[in-house]
C-alpha positions as CSV (number, residue, x, y, z in Angstrom):
1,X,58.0,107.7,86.9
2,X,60.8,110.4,86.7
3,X,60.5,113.5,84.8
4,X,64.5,114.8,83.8
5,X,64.3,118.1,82.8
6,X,66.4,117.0,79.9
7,X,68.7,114.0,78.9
8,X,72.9,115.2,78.7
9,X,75.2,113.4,76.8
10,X,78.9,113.2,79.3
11,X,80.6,115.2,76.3
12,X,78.7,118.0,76.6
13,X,79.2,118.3,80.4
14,X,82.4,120.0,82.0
15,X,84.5,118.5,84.5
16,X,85.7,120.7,87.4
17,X,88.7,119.6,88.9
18,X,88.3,121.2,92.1
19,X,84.9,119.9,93.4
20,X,85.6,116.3,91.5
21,X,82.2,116.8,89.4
22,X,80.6,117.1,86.0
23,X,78.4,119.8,85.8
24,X,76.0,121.6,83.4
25,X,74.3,124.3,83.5
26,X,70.8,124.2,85.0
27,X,68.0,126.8,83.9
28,X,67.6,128.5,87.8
29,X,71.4,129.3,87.3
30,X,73.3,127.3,89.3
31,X,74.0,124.0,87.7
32,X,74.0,120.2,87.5
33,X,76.6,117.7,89.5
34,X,77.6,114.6,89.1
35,X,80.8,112.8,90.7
36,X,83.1,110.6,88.7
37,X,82.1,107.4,91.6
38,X,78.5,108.2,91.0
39,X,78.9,107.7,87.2
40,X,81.0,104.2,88.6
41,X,78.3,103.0,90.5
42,X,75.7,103.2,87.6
43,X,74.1,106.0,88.6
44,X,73.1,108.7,85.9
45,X,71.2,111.3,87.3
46,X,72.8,114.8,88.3
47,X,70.9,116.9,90.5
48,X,71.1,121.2,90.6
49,X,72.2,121.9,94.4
50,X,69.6,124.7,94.0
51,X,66.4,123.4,93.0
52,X,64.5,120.6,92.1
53,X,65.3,119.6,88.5
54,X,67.3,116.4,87.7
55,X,69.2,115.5,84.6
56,X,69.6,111.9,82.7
57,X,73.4,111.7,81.9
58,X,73.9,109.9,79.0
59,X,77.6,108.1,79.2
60,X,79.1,104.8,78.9
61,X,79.7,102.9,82.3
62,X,82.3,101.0,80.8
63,X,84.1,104.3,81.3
64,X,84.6,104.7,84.6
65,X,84.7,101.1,85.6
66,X,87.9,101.6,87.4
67,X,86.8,104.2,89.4
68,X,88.2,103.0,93.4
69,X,84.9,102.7,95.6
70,X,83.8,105.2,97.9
71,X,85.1,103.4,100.8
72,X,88.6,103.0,99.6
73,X,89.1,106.2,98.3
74,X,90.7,109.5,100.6
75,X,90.9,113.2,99.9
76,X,93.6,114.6,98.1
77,X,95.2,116.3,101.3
78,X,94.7,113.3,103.3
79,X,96.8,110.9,100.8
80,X,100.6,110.5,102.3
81,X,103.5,109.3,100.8
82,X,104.7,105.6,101.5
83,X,107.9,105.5,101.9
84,X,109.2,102.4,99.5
85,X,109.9,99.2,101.6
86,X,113.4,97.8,102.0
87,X,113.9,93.9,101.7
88,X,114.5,94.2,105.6
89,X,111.6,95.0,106.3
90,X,109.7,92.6,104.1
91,X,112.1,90.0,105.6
92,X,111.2,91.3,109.6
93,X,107.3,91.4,109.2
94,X,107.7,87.9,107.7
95,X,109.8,86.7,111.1
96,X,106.8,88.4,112.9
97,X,104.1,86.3,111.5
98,X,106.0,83.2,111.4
99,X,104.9,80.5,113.9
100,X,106.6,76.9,113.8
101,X,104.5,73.6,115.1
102,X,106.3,70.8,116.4
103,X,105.9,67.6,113.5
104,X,104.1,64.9,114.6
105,X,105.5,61.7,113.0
106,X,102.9,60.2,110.1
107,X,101.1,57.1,111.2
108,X,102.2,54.1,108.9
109,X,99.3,52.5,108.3
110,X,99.8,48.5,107.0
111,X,98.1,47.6,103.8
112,X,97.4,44.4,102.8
113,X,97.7,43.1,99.0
């Protein structure tokens, strides 16, 4: 069993845009951490960086169901812009994947009444 040093309701947490976590204050000083994809993939406890006390965040996963997974998601600095796609392009990856197979003529097969 798991002892939380106390259960947090999301609302009363603060959300710091740069690290990308919730936190709240935690008794040794420092405070608790929790990241927006942690709170996606069901997972309500936020831990203190510097020590061993845990929190229960209370929230509604509903919330942050469209979170991205960790996998698909990238740092800020590493996102580039696309450059939009003209039709020509579209049109030239299309002749790149296109592959034609010769027709065989259908078999007529006789059926009798």
């Amino acid at each position: 069993m798991v002892a939380y040093y106390d259960e947090i309701e999301i609302e009363d947490m603060s959300w710091d845009e740069a690290k990308g976590v919730y936190h709240y204050p935690c008794p040794c000083g420092d405070r608790f951490e929790i990241s927006r994809k942690q709170l996606a993939n069901y997972e309500d406890i936020a831990t203190c960086p510097s020590c061993s006390l845990i929190i229960r965040v209370i929230y509604d996963p509903l919330d942050f169901e469209d979170e991205p997974p960790d996998d698909e998601a990238q740092p800020e600095e590493n996102k580039e812009e696309e450059e939009p796609r003209s039709d020509d392009d579209h049109f030239e990856d299309a002749l790149d994947q296109l592959t034609l197979h010769e027709e065989s003529k259908p078999s007529v097969i006789p059926v009798s009444a």
